[in-house]
N, C-alpha and C positions, 0 to 999 in steps of 0.2 A: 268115499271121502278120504281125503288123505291128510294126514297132522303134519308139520313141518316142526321142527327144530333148528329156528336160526338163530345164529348167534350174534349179536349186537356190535358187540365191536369189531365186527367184519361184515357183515351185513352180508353171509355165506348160511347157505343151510347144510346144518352138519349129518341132518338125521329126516328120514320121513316116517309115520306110521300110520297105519290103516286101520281106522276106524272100527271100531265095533260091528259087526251087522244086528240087523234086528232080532235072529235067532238067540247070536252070542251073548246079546244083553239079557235077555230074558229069560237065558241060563243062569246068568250073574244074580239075576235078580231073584230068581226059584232058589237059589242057593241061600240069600242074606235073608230070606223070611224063615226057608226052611230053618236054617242056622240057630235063627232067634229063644226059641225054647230054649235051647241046651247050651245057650249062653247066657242065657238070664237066670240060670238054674246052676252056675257055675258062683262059688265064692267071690268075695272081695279079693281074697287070696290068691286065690287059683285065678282070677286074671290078672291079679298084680305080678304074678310072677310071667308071663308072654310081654307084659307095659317095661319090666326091670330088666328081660332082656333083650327088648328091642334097644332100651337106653345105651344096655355093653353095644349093638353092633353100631349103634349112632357115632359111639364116640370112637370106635376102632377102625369105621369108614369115614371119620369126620373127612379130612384132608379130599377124598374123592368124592366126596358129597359136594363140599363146596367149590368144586372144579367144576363140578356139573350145574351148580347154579349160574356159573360165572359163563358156562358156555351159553346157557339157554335164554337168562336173564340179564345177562350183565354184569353180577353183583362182584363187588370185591372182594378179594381173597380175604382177609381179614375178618370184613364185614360176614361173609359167609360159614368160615368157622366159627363164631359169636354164633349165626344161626342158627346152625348144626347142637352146638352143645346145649343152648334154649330148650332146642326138640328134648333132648335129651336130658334134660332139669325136668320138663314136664309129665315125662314118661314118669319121671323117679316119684315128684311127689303126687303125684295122685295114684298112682299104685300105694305109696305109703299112708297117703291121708284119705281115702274115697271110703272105705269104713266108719270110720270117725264123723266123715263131712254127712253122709244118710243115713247115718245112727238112727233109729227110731224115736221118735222123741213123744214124750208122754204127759197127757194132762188128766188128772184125776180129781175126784169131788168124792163127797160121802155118798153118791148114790151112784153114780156109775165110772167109770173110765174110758178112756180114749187116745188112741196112736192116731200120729201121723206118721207114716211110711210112706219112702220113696223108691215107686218100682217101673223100669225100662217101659220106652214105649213098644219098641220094635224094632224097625228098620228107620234109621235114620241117613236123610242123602244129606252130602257135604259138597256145595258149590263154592269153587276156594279161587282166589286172584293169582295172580303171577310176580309178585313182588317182593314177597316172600316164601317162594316155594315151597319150602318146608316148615316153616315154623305155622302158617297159617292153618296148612294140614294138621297138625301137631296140636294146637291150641283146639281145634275143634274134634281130633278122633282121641286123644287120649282121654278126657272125661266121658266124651260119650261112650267108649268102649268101657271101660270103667263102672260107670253107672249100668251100665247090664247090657246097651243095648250092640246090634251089628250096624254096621258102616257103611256106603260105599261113596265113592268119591269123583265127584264131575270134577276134573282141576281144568284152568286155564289151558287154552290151544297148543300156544309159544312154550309150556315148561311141559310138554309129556314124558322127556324122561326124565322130571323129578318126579313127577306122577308113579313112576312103574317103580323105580327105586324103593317110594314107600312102599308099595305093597311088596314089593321084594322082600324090603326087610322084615315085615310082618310073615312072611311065608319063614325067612328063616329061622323066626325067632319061635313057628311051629303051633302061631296061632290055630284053629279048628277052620277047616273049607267054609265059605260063607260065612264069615263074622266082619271080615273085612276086606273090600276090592275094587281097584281105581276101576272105570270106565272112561275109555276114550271114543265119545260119542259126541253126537252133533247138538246143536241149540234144541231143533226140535225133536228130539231126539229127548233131551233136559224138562223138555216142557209137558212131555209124555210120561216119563217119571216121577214129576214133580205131583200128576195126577192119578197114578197109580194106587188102589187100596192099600197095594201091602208098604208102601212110605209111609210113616209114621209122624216122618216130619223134614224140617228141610234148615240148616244154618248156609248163609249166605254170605259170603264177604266179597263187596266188590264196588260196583259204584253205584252212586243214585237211582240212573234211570234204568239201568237193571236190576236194581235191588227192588223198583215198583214192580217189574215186571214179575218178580217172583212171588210179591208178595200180593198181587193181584191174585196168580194161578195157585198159591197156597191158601188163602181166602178161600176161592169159588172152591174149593177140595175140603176145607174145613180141617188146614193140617197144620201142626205148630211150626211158626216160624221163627229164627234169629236172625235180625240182618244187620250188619256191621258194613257200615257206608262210606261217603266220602267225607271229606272236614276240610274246614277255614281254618284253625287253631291258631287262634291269638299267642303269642309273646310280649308279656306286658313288662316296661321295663319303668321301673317307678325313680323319682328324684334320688332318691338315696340309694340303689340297688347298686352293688360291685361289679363296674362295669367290665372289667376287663374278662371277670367270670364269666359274665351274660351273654358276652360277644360270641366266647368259645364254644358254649353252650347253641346260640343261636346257630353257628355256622354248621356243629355236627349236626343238632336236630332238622337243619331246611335242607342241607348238601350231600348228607348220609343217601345211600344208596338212589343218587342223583334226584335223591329229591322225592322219590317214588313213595311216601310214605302217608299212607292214610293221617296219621299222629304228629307228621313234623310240624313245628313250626314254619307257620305261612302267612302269617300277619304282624310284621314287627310292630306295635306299637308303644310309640316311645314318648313320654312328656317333655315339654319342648325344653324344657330347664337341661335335659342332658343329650338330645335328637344329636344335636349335631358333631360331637365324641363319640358317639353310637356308631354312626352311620361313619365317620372317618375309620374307627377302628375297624369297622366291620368290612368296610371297600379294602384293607389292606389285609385281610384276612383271607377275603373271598379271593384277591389273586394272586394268592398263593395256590390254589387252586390246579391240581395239574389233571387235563381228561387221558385219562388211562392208568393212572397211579394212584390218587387220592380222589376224581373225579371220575364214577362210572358214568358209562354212557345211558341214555333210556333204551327201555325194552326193545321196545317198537319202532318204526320209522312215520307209522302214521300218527301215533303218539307224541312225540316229537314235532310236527305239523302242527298238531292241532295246540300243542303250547304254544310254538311262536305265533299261531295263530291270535293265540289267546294276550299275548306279549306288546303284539303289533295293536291287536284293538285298545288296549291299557293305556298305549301311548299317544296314540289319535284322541283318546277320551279324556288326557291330561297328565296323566302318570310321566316322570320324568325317569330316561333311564341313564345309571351312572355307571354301570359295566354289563358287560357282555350284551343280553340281551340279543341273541343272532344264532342261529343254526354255526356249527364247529366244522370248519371245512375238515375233510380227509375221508376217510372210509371211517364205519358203525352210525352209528346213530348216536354221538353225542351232543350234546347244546350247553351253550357257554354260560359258565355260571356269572350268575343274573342278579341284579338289582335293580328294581324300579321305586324311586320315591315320592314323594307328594301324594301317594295311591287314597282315595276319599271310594264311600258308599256310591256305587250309582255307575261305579267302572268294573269294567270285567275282572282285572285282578284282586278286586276287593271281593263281588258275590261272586264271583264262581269259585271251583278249587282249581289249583295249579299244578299239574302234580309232574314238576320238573323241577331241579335247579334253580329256582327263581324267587328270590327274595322280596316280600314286598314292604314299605315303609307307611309308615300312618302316625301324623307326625298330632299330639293333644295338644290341651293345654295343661291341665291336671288329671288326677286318677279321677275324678268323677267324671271327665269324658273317657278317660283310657277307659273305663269299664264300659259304659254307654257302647262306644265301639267295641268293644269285643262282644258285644253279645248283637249289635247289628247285621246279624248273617242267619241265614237258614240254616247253618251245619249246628254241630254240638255234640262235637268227639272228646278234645282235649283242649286242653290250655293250658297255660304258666304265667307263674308271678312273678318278678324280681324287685326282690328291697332287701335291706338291712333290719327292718320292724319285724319280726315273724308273727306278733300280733296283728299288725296291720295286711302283712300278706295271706294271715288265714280268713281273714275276715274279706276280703279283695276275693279270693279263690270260694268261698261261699255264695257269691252272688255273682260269680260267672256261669251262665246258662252252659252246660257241659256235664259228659257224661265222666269226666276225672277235672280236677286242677291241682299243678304242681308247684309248690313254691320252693324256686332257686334252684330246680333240678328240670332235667327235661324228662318230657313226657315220655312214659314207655309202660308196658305191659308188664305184668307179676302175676306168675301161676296162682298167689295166693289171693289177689283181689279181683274186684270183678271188672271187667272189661265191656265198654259200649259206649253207645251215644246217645244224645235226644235230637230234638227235630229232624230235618233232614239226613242226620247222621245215621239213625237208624233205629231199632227195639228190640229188644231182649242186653242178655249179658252174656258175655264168653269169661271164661277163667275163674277161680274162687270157688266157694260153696254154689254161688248164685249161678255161676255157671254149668256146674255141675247138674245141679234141679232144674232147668231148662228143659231139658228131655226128658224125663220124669214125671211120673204121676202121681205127682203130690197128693197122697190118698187117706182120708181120716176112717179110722175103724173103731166104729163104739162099740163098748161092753157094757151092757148092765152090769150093776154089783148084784 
């Protein structure tokens, strides 16, 4: 089998590589159980110092990291150094905090006592998307390496050499053989893994109907799973909210890395008192828009399909479209940033996810519809509020069905809180304390007195 490396905005493949064979993985694999002991027998210390200085080669390779995201994925130059240094914030603090965060903690009475301790499961696989190369990686190997256990890592097709790079930089930074190491192997290939005794467990980030698929084959195995899925994410934008803020905010959260963003806003909805200053500011925003400089292209080509696909059904089904909306003539794989309004429950731009450049509109009456619709979807990744009341916006972001809401700010990830979704979005947590104990065996030890 052979991996391609092409590059988006040429629609050229720069790079090919061969596969794993069965032998080679199964050396990979005798290594990351072997490993296991005498990395969960290693301090908090003693692996924070391999986590601090992978962080020094993060930020000393930043510039040629994010060159290689830009060849493989798309991503923008800018956009990609933010990535890079991300990795490299999350390295720092949980090498500095992962002592602290599975502290023992202790409950005692007149007649006996008792610990909770949290100790590695083993081998833990990491099945990661393409959309953010490296930080996805990142959010899921530095706690779990951290918390005791070894790693190894299924990443997407399209990015294998952001793949090899990480483990590059873990070999230079002198990690121990077998603690951690990408594999470039096939789906079934994933599903034979995913079944193997010595996996311990399995985090997931990707879409829906892959993330059943895993979590199907981690069930029937009886092995822990996190999966971090697709989302709807409402942008609620209320009577009184500063609009000119909301707009700008709207435009990097839905246009950031063409849109590719599990978290971006993808549901403007707006109460009709202010809709139509919304959507004027926002059309003059969005064409500003340039694809190759401030607009990357998407990954994929068939990805890109299956949007306009998804574009074209929205608009047969009533959705009106007031820019772009159309495949980007020229070479890569870009698509014209997009707005579709009038968008209502019951059209494809509304239940499904879009996960392109494409802005969609959902026009209320008041916030007790703008709420009613944002929680009218299967997903429940993120959301956002916008108003001037910061009472009224936390109270708004409390009864949005989600696994975070943001008021006045866009949505985004923080090493120190926890990250996920509800319904179709997914279960478990990535980041924070909560994500840390995920892979863990939260284990009580009684003492008699």
């Amino acid at each position: 089998m052979i991996i391609e490396s092409r590059n988006p905005a040429t629609g050229v493949v720069d790079q090919v590589f061969d596969a794993l064979t069965a032998e080679q993985l199964e050396a990979k694999l005798s290594k990351a159980a072997a490993a296991a002991p005498g990395w969960r027998g290693q301090s908090y210390l003693q692996r924070g110092l391999y986590l601090r200085k992978v962080a020094e080669l993060l930020r000393r390779d930043r510039e040629s990291l994010a060159e290689l995201m830009g060849q493989e994925m798309g991503k923008l130059k800018a956009e990609a150094l933010g990535e890079v240094d991300k990795c490299a914030l999350a390295c720092d603090h949980y090498a500095d905090n992962t002592a602290a965060l599975l502290a023992d903690q202790s409950v005692a009475t007149a007649a006996h006592k008792s610990q909770v301790i949290f100790q590695p499961l083993g081998t833990v696989m990491g099945i990661m998307p393409w959309n953010f190369p490296l930080w996805q990686v990142f959010r899921f190997l530095a706690p779990t390496l951290m918390a005791g256990n070894t790693a190894l890592l299924k990443h997407a097709p399209n990015v294998p050499g952001c793949a090899l790079a990480v483990e590059a930089l873990f070999q230079e930074a002198g990690l121990p053989e077998g603690v951690f190491s990408t594999l470039l192997i096939s789906v079934e290939q994933t599903e034979a893994l995913i079944a193997d005794e010595r996996i311990q467990g399995v985090a997931f980030t990707g879409s829906e109907k892959a993330g059943r698929q895993v979590a199907t084959l981690a069930g029937q195995n009886l092995k822990k799973v996190v999966l971090e899925l697709g989302g709807s994410d409402p942008l609620v934008v209320l009577e009184d909210a500063n609009l000119e803020q909301a707009v700008e905010i709207a435009v990097k959260s839905r246009f950031s890395n063409a849109g590719q963003i599990c978290i971006a806003a993808k549901r403007f909805i707006l109460v009709d008192a202010i809709a139509d200053r919304f959507v004027e500011l926002l059309k003059e925003r969005v064409a500003q828009l340039q694809p190759g400089s401030t607009l990357a292209p998407m990954a994929r080509e068939d990805l890109r399909a299956g949007l306009h696909a998804q574009v074209q059904a929205s608009i047969y089904q009533g959705a009106k479209p007031l820019c772009g909306c159309d495949i980007q003539e020229g070479d890569g794989y870009f698509y014209q940033a997009s707005i579709l309004d009038q968008v209502q429950p019951g059209m494809t731009a509304f239940d499904e996810e879009l996960f392109g450049p494409v802005a969609t509109i959902v026009r209320v009456a008041d916030e007790q519809e703008a709420l009613r619709m944002a929680n009218a979807t299967r997903f429940g990744l993120g959301a956002s509020v916008w108003t001037a009341d910061l009472q009224r916006g936390e109270a708004f972001a409390r009864g949005v069905e989600s696994g975070c809401c943001f008021v006045n700010a866009m949505v985004g990830s923080d090493v120190r809180l926890p990250f996920g979704g509800i319904k179709a979005s997914g279960l478990g947590r990535e980041l924070g304390s909560h994500g840390l104990m995920e892979f863990c065996n939260v284990k009580t030890v009684w003492i008699d007195a």
